[in-house]
Structure formats: C-alpha cells, structure tokens
N, C-alpha and C positions, 0 to 999 in steps of 0.2 A: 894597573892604576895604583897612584900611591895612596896609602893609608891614608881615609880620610878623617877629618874633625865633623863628630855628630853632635848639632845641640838639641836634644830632645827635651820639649816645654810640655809638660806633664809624663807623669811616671805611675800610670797609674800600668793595667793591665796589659793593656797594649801599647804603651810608652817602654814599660819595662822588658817588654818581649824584644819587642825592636831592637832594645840596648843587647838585650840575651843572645838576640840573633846576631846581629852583626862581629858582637864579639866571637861567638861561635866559629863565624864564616872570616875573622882576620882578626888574631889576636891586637893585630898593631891597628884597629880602629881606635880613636881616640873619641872616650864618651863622655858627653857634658851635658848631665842631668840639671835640669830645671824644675822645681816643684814646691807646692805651698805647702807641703806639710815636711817639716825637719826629718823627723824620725823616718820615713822613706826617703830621703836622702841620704841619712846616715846609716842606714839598711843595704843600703844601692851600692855606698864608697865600701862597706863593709865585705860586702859579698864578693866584690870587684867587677860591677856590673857597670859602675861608672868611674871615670878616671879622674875628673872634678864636680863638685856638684855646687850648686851656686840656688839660691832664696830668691834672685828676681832676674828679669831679662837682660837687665844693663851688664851684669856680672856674666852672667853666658854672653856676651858679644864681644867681654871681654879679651876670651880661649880665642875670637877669630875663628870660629867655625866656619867648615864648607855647605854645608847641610843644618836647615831648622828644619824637625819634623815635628807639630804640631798635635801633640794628643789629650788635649784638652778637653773637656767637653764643650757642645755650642756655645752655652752661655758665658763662656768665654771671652770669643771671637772676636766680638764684635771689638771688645777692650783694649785684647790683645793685639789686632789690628790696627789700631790707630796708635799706638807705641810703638810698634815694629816702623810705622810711617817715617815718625818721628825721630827714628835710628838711623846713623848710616849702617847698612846692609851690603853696602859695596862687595864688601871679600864674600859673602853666601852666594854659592853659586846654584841652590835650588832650595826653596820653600816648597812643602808637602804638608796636608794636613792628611789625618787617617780618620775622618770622619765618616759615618755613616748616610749623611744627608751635603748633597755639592752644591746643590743652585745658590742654598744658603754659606757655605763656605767660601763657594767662589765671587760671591755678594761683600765678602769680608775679606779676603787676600786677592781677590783678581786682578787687583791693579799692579802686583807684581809681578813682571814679565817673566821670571823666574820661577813662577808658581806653576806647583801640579797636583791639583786635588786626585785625592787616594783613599780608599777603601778595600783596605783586606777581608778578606770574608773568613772571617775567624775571630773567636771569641771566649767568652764563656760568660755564664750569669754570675757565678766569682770574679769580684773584683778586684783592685790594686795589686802593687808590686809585690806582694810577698807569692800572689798564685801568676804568677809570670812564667813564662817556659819559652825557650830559644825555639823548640820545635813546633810553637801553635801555629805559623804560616808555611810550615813542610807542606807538600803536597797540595797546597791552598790556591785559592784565585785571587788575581786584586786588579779592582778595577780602577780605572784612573779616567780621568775628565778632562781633559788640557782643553783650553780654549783656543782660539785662532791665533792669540795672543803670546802665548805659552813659547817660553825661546824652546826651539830645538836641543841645544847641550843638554837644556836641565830635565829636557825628557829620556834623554836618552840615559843619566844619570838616573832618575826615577829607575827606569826598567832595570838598571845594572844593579840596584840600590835591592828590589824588593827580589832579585834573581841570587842576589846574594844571601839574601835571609830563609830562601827554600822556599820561595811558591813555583806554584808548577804553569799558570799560569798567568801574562800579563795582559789584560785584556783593557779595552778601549770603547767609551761611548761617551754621549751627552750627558753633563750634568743633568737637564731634564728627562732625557729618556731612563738613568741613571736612579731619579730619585721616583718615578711613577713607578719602575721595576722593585725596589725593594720597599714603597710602601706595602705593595703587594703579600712580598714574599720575607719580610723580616719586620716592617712594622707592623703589620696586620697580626703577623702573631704575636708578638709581644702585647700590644692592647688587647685583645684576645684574653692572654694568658693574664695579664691580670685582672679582667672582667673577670673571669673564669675564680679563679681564685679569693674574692670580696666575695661573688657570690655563691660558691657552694664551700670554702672549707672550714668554715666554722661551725658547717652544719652536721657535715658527714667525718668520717675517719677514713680518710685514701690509701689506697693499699701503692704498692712500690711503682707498679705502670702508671697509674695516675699522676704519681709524682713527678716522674719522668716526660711523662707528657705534659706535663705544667711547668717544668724545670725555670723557664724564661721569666717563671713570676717572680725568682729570687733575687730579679739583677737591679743595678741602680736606678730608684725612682729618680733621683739627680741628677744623670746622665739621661738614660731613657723620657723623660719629660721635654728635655730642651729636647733632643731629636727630632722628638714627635710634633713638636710646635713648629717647629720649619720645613716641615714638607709636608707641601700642600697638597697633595694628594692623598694624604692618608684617611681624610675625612672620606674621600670618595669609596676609599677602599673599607671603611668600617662601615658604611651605610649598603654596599652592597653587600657584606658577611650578615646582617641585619636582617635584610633583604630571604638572604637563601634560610635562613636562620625560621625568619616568620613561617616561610613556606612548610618548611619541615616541622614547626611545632602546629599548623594548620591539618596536617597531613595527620599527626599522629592523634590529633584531637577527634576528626574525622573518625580513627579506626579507635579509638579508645574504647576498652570494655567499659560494661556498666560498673555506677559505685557499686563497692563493697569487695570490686576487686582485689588480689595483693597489692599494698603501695611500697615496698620497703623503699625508703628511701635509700639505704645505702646498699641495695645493692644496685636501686636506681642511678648513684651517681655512678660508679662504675660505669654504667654501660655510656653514659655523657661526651667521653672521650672520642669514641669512635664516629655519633654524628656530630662533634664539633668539629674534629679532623675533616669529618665531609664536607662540612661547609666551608672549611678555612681552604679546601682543596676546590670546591667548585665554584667561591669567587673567585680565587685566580686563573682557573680554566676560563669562567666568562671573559675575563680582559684579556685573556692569551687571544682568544676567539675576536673581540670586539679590536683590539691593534694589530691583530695578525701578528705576535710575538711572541715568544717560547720563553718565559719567564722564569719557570719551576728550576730552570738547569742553571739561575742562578743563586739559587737558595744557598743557605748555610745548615748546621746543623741544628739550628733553633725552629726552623720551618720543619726538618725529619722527623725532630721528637713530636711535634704537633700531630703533624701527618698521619705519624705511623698507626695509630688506632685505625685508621682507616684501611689502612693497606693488609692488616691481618686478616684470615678466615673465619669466618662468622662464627663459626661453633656452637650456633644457637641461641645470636646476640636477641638477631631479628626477633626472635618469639620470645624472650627475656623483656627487650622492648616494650614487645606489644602487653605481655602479662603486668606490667609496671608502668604502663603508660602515664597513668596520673601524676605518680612519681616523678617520672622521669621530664615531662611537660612541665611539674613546679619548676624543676631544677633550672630546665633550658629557658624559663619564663625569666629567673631571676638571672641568669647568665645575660640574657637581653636588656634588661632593666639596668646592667651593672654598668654593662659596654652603653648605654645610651646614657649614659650619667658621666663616663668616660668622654665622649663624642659631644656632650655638650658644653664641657668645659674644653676641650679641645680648639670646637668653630667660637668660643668665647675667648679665647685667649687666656686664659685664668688660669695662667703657671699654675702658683700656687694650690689652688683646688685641684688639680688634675694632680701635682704633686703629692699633695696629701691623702690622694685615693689609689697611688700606686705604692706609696708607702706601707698606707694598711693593709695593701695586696700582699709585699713583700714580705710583710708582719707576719698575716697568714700563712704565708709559706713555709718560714724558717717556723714558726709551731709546729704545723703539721709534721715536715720532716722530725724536728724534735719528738714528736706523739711517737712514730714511725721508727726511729733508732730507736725509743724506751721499748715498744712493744716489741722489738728486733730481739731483744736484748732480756 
C-alpha cells in the first residue's frame, strides 16, 4: 500500500501515539496533526511526529488526507461532527474515532459511510503528547463497531491501519454490546477510583500498593467525565458495585468486635484495597453470569491494577480486617457515600458537578503521590 496522508484531530495521548506509531511502522506516512493547543503542535513539528500541523479543521483538509482519526474527547463530537458535514470529505477514504464509548460516537459520525468506530485498549492516566509512546498499542487489542452501514474498503483499511501500529489483536462487536462491556470493566473502575480517592486520601497516608491500585484517580477529569456521561450503562454498573459494596460492609458490621477495639485507621486503609478489588471483581462476574458474557478478558490495565489486591494471598488480611473492623467499615462507608454523590450527578446529568468531583479526586492523587516521593526520598 502507498504511504498514506493521516490527519489526526486531537494530539493528545493517544492522538499522539497513533502519529508515533504509524511513523514507526512507515517512515513515508505523511502526518497532519490537528490540535487546540499551539505549543503541542509545535512540540509534535519539533519532534518530527508530525509532518504539518494545522490550528483548525479547514487547514487539515487542506493536506487532502486519506485517513481522519478522531481523538478528541466526547465533548467534542458532537461539534466536530457537524463541520466535518459541512466539508467536502470526498478524498478521506476512512473516518475512525479512538473513543472509549461508540453508541455515542457512532450517534455523531455514523452517517458517514466511511466511518469506523475504534477503541484501543491502551492508555495511561498520564496524559498529552509529551507521555506519548509509538509502542502503547504493541501487543494490544482494539475493538472496532462498524455498523451495517460502514463501507467495506474503509474496514478493511481500519484493520491494516491499527495492524500496522502493533496490536495483536483486531476484534469486532456492537457498539452497544461494546459500550455495556466496558462500563463494566474500564468505567466502573475508574468512577471507583475516584470515589476511592475523595474519600479516603486525605485522611490516610497510602503506602506504594495503594497508590498503584488507585493509579486511574490521576487521569483526566475532562476526558473521563464526558465518557462517563454517554454510556448508559454505567449507572447500572455503579449501583451494582454499591450493591455488593453494602453487603460486604453489612457482613463485617455483623462480625465486628466490641468498642474499644484497635481502630487504626491507617492501617485500616490499607487493607480497603483488597475488598474494593472484591467487589469491583464480583460486579462484573454477576453481569458475566446475568448476559452469559466473559467480560474480564476484555479489560485493560486499569481494571488489573484495581483487581490485583484481590488476587494476592491473604497473609493475614482476613484477621487484620476483623481486628480493625470499625476502621475499616468508616473507610468503606465513606468510599460509598463518595461513589453515590458520583452516581447522582451522573443520572443528573450535571457535567460540571461530576467534573468538579473528579477533579478534586485527581487533586488528591497527585498530593498523595507528592507525600509518597518526599517520604521516598
């Protein structure tokens, strides 16, 4: 195939990976960065990541691209969409967005016959073009949505396109089967993670596991917010993590020693990790059960870091637990409190308040790590 023209409209993380990748895999791709902020553009021309870069769309149409690849966040879309209408498009021979949520993607580009919604399962809670790497989609999956609609050529370019950047696999389902599966298993933990985070770290001082299993609280409340607003399922999936959440703080109330027990709370937080991992593990086992679907196997690594508390040997968590109960019952009360303050601006629609509460999440985060390298150190 000859070198193609890429115009990539947003540069942020995974815009700029794309560009990394494909030059990687064919020096002679030709890349035509699109993005609202100058200075990653002139980061981008610098590096030699991109070969023109261009302030608005009209200026990328100008290069005649064969490929738009859309990595904008949702709130976008919907804009971005009705200016792309507007265009002649004729010479682009495939639109892709790299979103994490399609029903809503393909709600904002499906009328172009040439579209093919996309999802790489790769990432990081680091964001923008400077922590970009050619190798984040190595060995990776990416799932794609094509609708009935969707020309053949520009699928077949999809697969050649993300085969050329190093995933290992190119997989295929419904936008809506699509977006019920990673509410599950990537937005669940992420609302999660910054429930988690509002509510215990500005109480406690988290040792390096912690962190690690919290890692998802550092990533953009500005990207992450719109996500979570367009797929409708995630409400479902946060009221059954709730759900298993109650049972388990029911359970250990039941076994709690008398006052005057130990309460430390920090080492109560500590042990947090492992029944939140339980439960962020046995709402998705229930929907694997309730659709007849095997879900887990499409996680990324945002769902392992969660998980993994769960998956190590006890070592004497269980009797830790029970000696700290009180403690540890605050902790999970206020982790519930936080996600249900999350969940109601969510079924409200109130960007902005859900905005401003993953924000303070993210706040939390970068301190604590900050506490965590001084005391390293």
């Amino acid at each position: 195939m000859t070198a193609l023209r890429i115009g990539i409209i947003g540069a942020g993380l995974i815009g700029a990976s794309c560009a990394r990748a494909l030059k990687a895999s064919d020096e002679a791709m030709y890349i035509i960065a699109y993005d609202a902020d100058p200075e990653t553009l002139e980061w981008l021309q610098h590096e030699e990541i991109a070969d023109a870069i261009c302030s608005d769309l009209d200026a990328l149409l100008m290069h005649h691209p064969d490929i738009l690849m859309i990595a904008t966040p949702p709130a976008h879309w919907q804009q971005l969409a009705q200016h792309m209408h507007a265009m002649n498009l004729d010479p682009v021979q495939l639109i892709m967005d790299v979103g994490s949520i399609k029903c809503y993607a393909q709600s904002c580009f499906g009328s172009f016959t040439n579209y093919v919604p996309a999802h790489p399962i790769a990432g990081s809670h680091l964001a923008g073009a400077r922590h970009s790497d050619a190798g984040l989609f190595h060995h990776k999956r990416v799932i794609l949505t094509p609708t009935q609609a969707t020309d053949a050529r520009a699928l077949a370019l999809a697969h050649y396109l993300w085969e050329a950047m190093g995933v290992a696999e190119v997989h295929s389902m419904s936008a809506e089967e699509h977006d019920r599966v990673y509410a599950f298993v990537s937005h669940l933990p992420q609302l999660v993670a910054y429930a988690v985070a509002n509510a215990m770290l500005d109480k406690v001082h988290p040792d390096a596991a912690f962190m690690q299993f919290l890692r998802l609280a550092g990533s953009s409340p500005d990207l992450w917010s719109g996500i979570m607003m367009h797929n409708p399922h995630l409400q479902e999936a946060g009221e059954m993590f709730l759900r298993i959440l109650g049972h388990m703080i029911a359970e250990l109330s039941g076994g709690a020693p008398e006052d005057g027990a130990i309460t430390d709370m920090q080492e109560a937080a500590s042990l947090c990790p492992r029944i939140l991992a339980a439960c962020l593990i046995s709402a998705v086992t229930v929907e694997e059960h309730r659709t007849n679907q095997k879900m887990i196997r499409y996680a990324g690594a945002g769902f392992a870091d969660m998980s993994a508390p769960a998956m190590s040997e006890p070592e004497g968590d269980l009797e830790r637990i029970s000696r700290h109960s009180h403690a540890v019952i605050a902790h999970l009360q206020a982790v519930d409190n936080a996600l249900r303050e999350l969940l109601i601006a969510l079924i409200q629609q109130e960007h902005e308040v859900m905005g401003r509460m993953m924000h303070d999440a993210q706040q939390h985060y970068r301190a604590s790590m900050l506490h965590s390298t001084h005391t390293v150190h």
